[in-house]
C-alpha positions in Angstrom: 100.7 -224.0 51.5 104.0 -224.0 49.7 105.1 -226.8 46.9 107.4 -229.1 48.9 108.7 -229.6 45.0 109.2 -226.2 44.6 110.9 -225.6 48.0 112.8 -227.9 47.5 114.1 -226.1 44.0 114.6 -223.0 45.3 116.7 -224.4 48.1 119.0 -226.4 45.8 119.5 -222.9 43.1 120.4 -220.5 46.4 122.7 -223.3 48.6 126.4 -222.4 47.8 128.6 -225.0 45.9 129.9 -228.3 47.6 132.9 -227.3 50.5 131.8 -223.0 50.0 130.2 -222.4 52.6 132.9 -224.6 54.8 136.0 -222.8 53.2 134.7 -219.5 54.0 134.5 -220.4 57.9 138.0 -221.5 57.4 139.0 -218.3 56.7 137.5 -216.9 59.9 138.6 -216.6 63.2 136.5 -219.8 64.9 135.6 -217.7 67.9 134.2 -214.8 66.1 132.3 -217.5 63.2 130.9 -219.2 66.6 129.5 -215.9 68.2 128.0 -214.7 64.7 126.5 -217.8 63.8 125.0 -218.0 67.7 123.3 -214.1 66.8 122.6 -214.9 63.6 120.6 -218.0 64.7 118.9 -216.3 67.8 117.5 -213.6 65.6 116.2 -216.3 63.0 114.9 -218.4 65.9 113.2 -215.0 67.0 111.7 -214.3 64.7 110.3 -217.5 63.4 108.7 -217.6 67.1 107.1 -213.9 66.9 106.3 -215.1 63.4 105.0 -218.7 63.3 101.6 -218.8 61.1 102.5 -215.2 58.7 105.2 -216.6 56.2 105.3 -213.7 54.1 105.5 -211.1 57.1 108.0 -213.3 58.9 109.9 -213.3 55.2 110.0 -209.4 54.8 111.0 -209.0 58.9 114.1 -211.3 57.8 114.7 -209.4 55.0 115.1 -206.2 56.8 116.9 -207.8 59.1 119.3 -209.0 55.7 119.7 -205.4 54.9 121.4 -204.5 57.8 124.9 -205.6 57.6 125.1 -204.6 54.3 124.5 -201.1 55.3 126.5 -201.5 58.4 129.2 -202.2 56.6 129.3 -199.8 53.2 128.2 -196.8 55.9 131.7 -197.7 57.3 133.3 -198.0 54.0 132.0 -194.9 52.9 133.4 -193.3 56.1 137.0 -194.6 55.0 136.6 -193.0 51.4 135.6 -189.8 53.2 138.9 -189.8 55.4 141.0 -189.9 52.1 141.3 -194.3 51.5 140.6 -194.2 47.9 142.0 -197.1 46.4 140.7 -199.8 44.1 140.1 -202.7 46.3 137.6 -200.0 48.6 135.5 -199.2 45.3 135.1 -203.0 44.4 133.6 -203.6 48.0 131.5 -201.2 47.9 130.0 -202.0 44.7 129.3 -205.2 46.0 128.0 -204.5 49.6 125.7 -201.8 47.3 124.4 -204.6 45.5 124.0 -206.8 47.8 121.5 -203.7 50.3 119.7 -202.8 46.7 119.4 -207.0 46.2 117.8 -207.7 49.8 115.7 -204.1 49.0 114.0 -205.3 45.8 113.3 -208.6 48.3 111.4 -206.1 50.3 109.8 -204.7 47.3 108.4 -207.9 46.1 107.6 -208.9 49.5 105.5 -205.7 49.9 103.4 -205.9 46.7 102.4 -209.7 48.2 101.4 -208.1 51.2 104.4 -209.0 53.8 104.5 -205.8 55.4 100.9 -205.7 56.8 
């Protein structure tokens, strides 16, 4: 079992700052930040259900999961550079969306040498 003390840390050093989180869904369309947050909370749901008693499996499924937009996205943004869209802004985003995949990959590293993915 996990140190409610501990949890309780983490939680507090990864939750964005006060009013983040909220101006960020201002900037959204409300339609389009109510349909993602519905899929994004049926595949959590999901997989908390497939995985209710194997915390460190059900950690590296969401993971992989985590990986995917990232991807999705700089796959896309690699397309652009391909058709010629070379400028400045395009190679800032893409170093971020990179580091952001190789981030939720070392998360899958870790989670492998625990045992997650067996």
């Amino acid at each position: 079992q996990l140190d409610p003390a501990l949890v309780a840390e983490l939680s507090e050093a990864v939750a964005p700052p006060p009013g983040e989180a909220a101006s960020e869904a201002a900037l959204l369309d409300p339609v389009k930040f109510a349909f993602n947050t519905a899929i994004v909370d049926s595949v959590k749901g999901l997989i908390d259900l497939a995985y209710p008693d194997r915390p460190f499996a059900r950690f590296y499924v969401l993971e992989t999961v985590a990986r995917v937009p990232y991807f999705a996205y700089l796959s896309v943004m690699h397309l652009r550079e391909t058709w010629g869209e070379r400028d400045a802004s395009l190679r800032e985003r893409m170093r971020v969306h990179y580091a952001e995949a190789d981030n939720e990959l070392h998360h899958l590293l870790i989670m492998e040498s625990l045992g997650g993915n067996s």
